[in-house]
Chimera marker file (.cmm) of the C-alpha trace (Angstrom):
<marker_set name="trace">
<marker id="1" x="71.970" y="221.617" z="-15.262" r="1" g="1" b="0" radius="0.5"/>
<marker id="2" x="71.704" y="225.074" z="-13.928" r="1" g="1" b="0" radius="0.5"/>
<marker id="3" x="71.893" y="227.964" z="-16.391" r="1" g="1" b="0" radius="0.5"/>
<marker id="4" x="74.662" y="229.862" z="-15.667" r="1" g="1" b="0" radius="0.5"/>
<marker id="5" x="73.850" y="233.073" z="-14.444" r="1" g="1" b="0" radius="0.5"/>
<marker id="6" x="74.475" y="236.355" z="-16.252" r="1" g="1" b="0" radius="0.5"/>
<marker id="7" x="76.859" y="238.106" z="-13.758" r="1" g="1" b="0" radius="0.5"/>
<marker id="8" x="78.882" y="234.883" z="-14.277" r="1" g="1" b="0" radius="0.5"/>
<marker id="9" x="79.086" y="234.930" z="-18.210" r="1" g="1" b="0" radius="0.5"/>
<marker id="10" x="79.669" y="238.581" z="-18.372" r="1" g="1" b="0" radius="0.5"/>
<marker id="11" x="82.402" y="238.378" z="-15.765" r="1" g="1" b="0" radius="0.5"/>
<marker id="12" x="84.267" y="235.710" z="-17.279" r="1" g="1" b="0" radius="0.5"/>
<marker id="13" x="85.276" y="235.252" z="-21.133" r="1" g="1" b="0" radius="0.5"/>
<marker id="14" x="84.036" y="232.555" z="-22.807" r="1" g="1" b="0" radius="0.5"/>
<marker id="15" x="84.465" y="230.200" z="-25.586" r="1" g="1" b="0" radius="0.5"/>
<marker id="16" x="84.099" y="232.004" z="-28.686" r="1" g="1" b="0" radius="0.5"/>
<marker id="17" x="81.935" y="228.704" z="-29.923" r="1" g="1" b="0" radius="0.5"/>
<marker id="18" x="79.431" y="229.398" z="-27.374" r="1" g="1" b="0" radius="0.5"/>
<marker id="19" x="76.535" y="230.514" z="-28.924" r="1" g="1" b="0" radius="0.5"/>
<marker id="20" x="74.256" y="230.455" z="-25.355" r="1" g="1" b="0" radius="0.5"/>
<marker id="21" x="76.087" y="232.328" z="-22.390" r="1" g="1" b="0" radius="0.5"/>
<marker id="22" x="73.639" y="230.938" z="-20.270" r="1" g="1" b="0" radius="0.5"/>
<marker id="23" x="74.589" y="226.887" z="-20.821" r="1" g="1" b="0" radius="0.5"/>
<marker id="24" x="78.419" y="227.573" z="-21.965" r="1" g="1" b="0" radius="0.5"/>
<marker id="25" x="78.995" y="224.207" z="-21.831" r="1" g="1" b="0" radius="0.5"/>
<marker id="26" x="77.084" y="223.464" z="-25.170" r="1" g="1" b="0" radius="0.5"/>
<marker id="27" x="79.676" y="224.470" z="-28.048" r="1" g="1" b="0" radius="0.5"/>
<marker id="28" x="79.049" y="224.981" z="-31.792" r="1" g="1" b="0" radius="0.5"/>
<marker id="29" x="80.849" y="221.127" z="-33.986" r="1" g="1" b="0" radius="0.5"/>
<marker id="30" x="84.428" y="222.123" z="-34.767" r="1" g="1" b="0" radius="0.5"/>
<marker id="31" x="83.316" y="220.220" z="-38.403" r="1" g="1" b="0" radius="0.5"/>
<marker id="32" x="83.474" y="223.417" z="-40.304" r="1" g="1" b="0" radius="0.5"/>
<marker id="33" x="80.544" y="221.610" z="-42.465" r="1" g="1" b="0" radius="0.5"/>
<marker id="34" x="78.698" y="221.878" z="-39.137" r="1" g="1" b="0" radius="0.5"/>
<marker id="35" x="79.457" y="224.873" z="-37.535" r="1" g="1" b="0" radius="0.5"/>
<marker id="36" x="76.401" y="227.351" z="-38.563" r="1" g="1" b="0" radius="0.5"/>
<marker id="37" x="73.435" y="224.295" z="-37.724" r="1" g="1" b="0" radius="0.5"/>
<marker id="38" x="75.023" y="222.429" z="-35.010" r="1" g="1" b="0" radius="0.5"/>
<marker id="39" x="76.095" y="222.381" z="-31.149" r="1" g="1" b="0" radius="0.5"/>
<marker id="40" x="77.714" y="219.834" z="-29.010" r="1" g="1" b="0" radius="0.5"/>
<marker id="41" x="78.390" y="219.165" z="-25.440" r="1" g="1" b="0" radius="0.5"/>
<marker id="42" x="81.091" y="217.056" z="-24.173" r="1" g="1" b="0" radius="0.5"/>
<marker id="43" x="79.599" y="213.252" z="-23.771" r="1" g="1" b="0" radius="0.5"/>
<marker id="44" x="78.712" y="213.201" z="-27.843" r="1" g="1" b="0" radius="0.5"/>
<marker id="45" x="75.060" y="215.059" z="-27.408" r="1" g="1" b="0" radius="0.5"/>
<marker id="46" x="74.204" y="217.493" z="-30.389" r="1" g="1" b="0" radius="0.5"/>
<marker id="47" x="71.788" y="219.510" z="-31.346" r="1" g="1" b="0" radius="0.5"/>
<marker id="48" x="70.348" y="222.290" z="-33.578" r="1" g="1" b="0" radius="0.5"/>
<marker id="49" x="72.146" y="225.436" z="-33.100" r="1" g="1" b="0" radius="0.5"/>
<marker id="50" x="69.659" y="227.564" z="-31.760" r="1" g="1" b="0" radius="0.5"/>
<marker id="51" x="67.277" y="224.243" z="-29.659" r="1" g="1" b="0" radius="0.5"/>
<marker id="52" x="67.051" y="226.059" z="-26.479" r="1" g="1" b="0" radius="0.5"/>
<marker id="53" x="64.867" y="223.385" z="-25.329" r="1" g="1" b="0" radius="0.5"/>
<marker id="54" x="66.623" y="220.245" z="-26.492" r="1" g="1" b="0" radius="0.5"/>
<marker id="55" x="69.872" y="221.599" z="-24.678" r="1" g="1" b="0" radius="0.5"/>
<marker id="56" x="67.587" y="222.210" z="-21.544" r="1" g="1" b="0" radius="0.5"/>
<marker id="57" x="66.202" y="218.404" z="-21.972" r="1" g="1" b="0" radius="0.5"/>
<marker id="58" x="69.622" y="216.946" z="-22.422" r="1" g="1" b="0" radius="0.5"/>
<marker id="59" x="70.982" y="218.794" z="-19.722" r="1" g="1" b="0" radius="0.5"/>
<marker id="60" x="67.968" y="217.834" z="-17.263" r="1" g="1" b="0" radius="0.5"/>
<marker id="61" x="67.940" y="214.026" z="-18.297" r="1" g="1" b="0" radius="0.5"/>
<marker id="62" x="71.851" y="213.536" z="-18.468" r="1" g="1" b="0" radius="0.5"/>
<marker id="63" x="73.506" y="216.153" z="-16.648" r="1" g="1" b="0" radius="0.5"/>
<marker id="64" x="77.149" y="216.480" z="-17.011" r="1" g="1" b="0" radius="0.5"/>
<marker id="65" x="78.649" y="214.331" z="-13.837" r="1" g="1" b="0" radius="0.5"/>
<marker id="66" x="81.066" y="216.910" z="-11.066" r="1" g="1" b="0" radius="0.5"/>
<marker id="67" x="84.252" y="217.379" z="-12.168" r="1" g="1" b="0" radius="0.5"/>
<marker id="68" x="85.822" y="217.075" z="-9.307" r="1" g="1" b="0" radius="0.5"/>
<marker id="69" x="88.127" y="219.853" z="-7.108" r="1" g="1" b="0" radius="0.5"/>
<marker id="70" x="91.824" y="220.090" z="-8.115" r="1" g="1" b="0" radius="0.5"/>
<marker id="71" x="93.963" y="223.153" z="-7.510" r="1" g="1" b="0" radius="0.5"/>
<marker id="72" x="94.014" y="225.684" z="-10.202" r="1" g="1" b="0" radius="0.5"/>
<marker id="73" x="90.467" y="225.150" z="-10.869" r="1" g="1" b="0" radius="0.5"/>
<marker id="74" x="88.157" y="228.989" z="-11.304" r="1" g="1" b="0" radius="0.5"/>
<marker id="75" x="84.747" y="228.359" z="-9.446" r="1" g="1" b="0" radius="0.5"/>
<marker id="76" x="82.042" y="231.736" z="-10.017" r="1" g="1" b="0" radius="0.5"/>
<marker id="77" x="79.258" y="232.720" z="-8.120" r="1" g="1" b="0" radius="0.5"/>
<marker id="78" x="75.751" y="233.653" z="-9.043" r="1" g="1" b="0" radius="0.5"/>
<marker id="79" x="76.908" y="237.540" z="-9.333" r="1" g="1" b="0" radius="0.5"/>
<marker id="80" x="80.125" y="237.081" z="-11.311" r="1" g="1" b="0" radius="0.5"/>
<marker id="81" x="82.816" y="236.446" z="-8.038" r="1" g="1" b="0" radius="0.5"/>
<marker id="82" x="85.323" y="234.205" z="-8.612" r="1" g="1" b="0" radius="0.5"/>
<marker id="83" x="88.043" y="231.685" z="-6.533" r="1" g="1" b="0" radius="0.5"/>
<marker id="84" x="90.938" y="229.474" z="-7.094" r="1" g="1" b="0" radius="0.5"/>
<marker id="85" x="91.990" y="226.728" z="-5.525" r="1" g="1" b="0" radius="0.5"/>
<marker id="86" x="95.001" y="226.872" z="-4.907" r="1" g="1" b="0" radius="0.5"/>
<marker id="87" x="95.816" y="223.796" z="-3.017" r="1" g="1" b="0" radius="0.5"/>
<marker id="88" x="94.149" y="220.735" z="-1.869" r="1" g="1" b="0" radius="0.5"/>
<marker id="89" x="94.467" y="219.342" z="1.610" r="1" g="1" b="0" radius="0.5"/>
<marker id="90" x="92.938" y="216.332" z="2.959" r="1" g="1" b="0" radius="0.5"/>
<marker id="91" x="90.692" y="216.465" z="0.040" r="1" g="1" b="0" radius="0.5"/>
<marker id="92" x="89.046" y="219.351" z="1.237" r="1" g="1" b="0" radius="0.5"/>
<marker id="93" x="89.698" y="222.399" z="-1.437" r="1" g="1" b="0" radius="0.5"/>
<marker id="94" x="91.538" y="226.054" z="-0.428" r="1" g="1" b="0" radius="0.5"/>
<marker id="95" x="90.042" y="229.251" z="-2.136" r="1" g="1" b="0" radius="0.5"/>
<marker id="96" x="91.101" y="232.327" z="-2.073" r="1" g="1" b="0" radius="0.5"/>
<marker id="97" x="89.539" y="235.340" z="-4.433" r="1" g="1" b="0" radius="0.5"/>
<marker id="98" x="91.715" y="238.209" z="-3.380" r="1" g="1" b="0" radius="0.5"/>
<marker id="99" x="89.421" y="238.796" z="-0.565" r="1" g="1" b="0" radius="0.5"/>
<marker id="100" x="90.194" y="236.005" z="1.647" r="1" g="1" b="0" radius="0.5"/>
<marker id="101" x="89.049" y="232.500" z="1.091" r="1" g="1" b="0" radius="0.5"/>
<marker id="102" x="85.361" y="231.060" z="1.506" r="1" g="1" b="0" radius="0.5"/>
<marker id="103" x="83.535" y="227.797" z="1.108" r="1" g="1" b="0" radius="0.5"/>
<marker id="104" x="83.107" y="225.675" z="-2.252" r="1" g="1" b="0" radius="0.5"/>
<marker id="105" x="79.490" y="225.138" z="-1.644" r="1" g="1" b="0" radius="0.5"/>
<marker id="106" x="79.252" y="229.074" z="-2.522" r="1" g="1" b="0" radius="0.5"/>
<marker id="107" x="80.802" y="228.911" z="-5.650" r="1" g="1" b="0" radius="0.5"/>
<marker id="108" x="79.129" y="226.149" z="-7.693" r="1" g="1" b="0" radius="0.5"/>
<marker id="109" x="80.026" y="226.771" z="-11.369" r="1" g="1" b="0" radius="0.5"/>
<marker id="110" x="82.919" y="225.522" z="-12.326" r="1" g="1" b="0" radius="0.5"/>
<marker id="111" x="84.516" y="228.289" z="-15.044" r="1" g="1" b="0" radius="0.5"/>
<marker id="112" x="88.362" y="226.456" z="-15.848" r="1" g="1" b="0" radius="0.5"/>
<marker id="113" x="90.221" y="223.945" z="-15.285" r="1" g="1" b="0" radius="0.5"/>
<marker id="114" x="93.850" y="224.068" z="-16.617" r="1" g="1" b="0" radius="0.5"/>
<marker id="115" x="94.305" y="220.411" z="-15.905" r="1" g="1" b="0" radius="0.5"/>
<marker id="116" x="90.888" y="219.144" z="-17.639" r="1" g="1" b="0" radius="0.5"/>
<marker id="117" x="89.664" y="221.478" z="-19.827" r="1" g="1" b="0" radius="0.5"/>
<marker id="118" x="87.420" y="219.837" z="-21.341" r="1" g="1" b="0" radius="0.5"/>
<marker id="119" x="85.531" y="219.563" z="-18.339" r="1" g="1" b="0" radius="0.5"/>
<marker id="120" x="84.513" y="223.065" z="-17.792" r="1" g="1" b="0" radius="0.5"/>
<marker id="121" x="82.306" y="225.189" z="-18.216" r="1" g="1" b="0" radius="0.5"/>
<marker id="122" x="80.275" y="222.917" z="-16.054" r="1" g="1" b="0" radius="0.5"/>
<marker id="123" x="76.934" y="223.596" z="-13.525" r="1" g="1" b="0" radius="0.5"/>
<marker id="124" x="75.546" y="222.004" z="-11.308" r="1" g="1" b="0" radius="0.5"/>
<marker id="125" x="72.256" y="219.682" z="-11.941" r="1" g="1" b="0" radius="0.5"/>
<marker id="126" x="69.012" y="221.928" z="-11.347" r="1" g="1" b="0" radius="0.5"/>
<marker id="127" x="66.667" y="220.511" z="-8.162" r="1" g="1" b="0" radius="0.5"/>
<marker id="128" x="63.209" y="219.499" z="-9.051" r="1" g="1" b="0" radius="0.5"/>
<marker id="129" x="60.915" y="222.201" z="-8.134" r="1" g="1" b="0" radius="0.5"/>
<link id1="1" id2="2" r="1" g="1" b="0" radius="0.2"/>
<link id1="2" id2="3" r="1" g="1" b="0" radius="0.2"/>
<link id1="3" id2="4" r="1" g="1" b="0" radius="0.2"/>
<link id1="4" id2="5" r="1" g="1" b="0" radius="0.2"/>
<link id1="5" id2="6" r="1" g="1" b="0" radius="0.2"/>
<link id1="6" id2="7" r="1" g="1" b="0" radius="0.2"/>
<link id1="7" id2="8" r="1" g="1" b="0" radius="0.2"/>
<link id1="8" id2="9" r="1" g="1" b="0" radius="0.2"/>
<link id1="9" id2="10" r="1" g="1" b="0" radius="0.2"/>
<link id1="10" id2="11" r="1" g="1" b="0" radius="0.2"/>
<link id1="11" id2="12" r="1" g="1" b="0" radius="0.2"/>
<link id1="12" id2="13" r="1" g="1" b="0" radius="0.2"/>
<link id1="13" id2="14" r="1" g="1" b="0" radius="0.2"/>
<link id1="14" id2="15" r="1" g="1" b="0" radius="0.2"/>
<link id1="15" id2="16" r="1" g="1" b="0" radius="0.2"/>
<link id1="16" id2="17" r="1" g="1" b="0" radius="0.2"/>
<link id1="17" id2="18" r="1" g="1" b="0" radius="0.2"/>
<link id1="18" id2="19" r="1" g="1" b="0" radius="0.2"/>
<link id1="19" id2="20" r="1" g="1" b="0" radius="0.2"/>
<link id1="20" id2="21" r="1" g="1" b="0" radius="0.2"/>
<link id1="21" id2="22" r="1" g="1" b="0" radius="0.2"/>
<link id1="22" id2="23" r="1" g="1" b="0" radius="0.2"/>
<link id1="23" id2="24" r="1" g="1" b="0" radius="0.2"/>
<link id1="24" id2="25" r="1" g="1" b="0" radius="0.2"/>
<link id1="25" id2="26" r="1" g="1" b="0" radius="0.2"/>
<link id1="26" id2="27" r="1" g="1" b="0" radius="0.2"/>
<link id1="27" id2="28" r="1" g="1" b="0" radius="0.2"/>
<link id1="28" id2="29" r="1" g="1" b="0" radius="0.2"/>
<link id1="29" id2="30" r="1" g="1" b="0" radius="0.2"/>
<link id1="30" id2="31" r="1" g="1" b="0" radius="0.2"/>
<link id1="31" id2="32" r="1" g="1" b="0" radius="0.2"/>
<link id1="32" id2="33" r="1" g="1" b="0" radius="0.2"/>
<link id1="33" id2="34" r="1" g="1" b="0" radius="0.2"/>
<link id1="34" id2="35" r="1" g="1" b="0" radius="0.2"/>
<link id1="35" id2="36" r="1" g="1" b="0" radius="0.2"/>
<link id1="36" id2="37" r="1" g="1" b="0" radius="0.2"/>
<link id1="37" id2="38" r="1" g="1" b="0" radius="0.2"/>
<link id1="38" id2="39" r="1" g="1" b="0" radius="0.2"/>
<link id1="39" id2="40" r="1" g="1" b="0" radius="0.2"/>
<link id1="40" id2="41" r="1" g="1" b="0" radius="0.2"/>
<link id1="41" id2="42" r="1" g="1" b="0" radius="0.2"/>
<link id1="42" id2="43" r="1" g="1" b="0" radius="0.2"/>
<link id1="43" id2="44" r="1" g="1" b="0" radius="0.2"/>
<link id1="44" id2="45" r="1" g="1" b="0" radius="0.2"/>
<link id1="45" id2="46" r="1" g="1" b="0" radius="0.2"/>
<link id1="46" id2="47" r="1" g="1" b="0" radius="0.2"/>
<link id1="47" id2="48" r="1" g="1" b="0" radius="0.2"/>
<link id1="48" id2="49" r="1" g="1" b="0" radius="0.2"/>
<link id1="49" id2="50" r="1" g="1" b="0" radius="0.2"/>
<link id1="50" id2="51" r="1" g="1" b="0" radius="0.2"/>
<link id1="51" id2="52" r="1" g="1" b="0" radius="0.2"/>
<link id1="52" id2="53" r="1" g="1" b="0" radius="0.2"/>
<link id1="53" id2="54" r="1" g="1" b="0" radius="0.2"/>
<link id1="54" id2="55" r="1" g="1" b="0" radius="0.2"/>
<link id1="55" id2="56" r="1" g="1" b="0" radius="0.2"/>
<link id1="56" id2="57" r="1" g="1" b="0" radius="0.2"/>
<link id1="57" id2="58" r="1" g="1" b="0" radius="0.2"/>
<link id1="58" id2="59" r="1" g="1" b="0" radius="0.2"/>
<link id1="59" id2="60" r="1" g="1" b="0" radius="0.2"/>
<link id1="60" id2="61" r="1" g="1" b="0" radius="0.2"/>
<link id1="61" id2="62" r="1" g="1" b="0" radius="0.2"/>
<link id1="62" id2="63" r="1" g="1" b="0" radius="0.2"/>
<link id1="63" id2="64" r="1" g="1" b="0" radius="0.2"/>
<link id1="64" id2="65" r="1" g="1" b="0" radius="0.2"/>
<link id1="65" id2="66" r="1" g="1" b="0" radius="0.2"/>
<link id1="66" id2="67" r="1" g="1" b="0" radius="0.2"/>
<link id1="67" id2="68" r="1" g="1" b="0" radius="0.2"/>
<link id1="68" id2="69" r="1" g="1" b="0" radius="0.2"/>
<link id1="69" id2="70" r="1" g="1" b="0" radius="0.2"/>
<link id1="70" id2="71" r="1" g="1" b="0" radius="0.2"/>
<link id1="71" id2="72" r="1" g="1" b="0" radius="0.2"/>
<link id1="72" id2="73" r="1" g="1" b="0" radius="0.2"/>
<link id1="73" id2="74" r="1" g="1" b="0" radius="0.2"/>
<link id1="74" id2="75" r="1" g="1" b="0" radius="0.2"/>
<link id1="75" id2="76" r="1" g="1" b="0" radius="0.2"/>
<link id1="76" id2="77" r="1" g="1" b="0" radius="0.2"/>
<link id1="77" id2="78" r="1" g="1" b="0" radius="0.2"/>
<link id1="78" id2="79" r="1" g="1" b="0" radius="0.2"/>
<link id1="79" id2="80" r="1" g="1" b="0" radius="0.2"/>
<link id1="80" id2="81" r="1" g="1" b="0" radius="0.2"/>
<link id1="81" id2="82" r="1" g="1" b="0" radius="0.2"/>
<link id1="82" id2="83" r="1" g="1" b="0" radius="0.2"/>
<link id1="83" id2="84" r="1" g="1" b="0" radius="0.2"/>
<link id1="84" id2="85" r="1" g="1" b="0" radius="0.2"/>
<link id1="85" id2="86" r="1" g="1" b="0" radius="0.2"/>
<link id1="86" id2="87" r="1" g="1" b="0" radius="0.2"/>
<link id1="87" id2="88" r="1" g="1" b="0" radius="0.2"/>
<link id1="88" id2="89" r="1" g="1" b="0" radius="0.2"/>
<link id1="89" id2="90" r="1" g="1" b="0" radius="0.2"/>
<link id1="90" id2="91" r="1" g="1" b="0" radius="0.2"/>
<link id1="91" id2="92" r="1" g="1" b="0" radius="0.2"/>
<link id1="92" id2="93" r="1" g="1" b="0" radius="0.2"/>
<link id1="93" id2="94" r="1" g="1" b="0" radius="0.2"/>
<link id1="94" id2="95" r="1" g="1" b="0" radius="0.2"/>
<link id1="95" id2="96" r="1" g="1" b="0" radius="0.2"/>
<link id1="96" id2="97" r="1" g="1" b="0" radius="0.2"/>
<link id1="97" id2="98" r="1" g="1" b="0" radius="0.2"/>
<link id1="98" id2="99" r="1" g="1" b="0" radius="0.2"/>
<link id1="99" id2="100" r="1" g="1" b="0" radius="0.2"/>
<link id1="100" id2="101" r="1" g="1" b="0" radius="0.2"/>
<link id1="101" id2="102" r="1" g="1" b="0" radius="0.2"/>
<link id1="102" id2="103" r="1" g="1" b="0" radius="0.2"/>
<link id1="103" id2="104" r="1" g="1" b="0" radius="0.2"/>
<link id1="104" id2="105" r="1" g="1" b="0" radius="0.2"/>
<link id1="105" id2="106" r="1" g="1" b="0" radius="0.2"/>
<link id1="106" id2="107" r="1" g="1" b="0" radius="0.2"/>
<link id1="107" id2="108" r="1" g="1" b="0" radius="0.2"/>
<link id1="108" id2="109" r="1" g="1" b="0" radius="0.2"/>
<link id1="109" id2="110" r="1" g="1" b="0" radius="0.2"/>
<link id1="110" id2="111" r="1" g="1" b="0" radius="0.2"/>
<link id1="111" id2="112" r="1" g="1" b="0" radius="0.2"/>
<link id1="112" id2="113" r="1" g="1" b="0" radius="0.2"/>
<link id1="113" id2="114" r="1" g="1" b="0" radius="0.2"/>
<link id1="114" id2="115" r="1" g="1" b="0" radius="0.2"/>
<link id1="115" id2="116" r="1" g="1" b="0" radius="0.2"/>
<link id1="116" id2="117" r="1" g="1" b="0" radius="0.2"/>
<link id1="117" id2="118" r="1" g="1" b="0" radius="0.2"/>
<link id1="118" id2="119" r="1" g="1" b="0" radius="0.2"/>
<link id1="119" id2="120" r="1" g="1" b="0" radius="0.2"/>
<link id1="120" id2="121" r="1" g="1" b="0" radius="0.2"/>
<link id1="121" id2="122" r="1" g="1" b="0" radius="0.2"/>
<link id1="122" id2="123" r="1" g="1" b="0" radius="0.2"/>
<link id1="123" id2="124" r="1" g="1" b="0" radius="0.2"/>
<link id1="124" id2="125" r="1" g="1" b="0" radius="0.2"/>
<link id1="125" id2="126" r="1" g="1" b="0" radius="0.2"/>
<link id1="126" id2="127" r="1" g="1" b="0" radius="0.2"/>
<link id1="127" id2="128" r="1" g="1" b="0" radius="0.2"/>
<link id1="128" id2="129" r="1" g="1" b="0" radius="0.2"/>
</marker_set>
């Protein structure tokens, strides 16, 4: 999965369990035991708290599957812009940003969703280089 850029974590609060702004999706174990050795990521994967690389090998091997579009859903940008959607027709998502509206394929991290939660913070898988 892609890191998610800085613009995007600085623009938009996160989880106070995140301990890595740049995979958000990986979350220190609510086990107060836990908490000060351990991260998890929705799908049961854990780690040491600070394994940069094991998160980056989990996230590469088994990346977390789309999430899907629904309205009220947050999508960000590479430099910190965000949209809604704020209504699905025909499948096809409608964004708006307070600047007008523009394509999903521009916005590919997805930063909330009030209907799934637990889905976001989510990024898309990286390409092979």
């Amino acid at each position: 999965m892609k890191p998610w850029p800085e613009a995007l974590a600085a623009a938009c609060p996160l989880d106070p369990r995140v301990t890595n702004p740049a995979r958000p999706w990986w979350k220190r174990d609510p086990d107060p035991e836990f908490t000060k050795r351990m991260v998890e990521r929705f799908g049961g994967y854990g780690c040491a708290l600070f394994d940069v690389r094991a998160m980056e090998r989990i996230d590469k091997d088994d990346p977390l599957p789309h999430p899907g579009f629904r309205a009220g859903q947050v999508w960000g940008d590479e430099t910190g812009i965000t949209v809604v959607i704020t209504r699905m027709a025909q499948g096809i998502p409608w964004l708006e940003n307070g600047r007008g509206s523009g394509y999903i394929a521009d916005y590919p991290y997805l930063v909330a969703d009030p209907c799934c939660p637990h889905l976001a913070p989510w990024a898309p898988p990286e390409t092979p280089k």
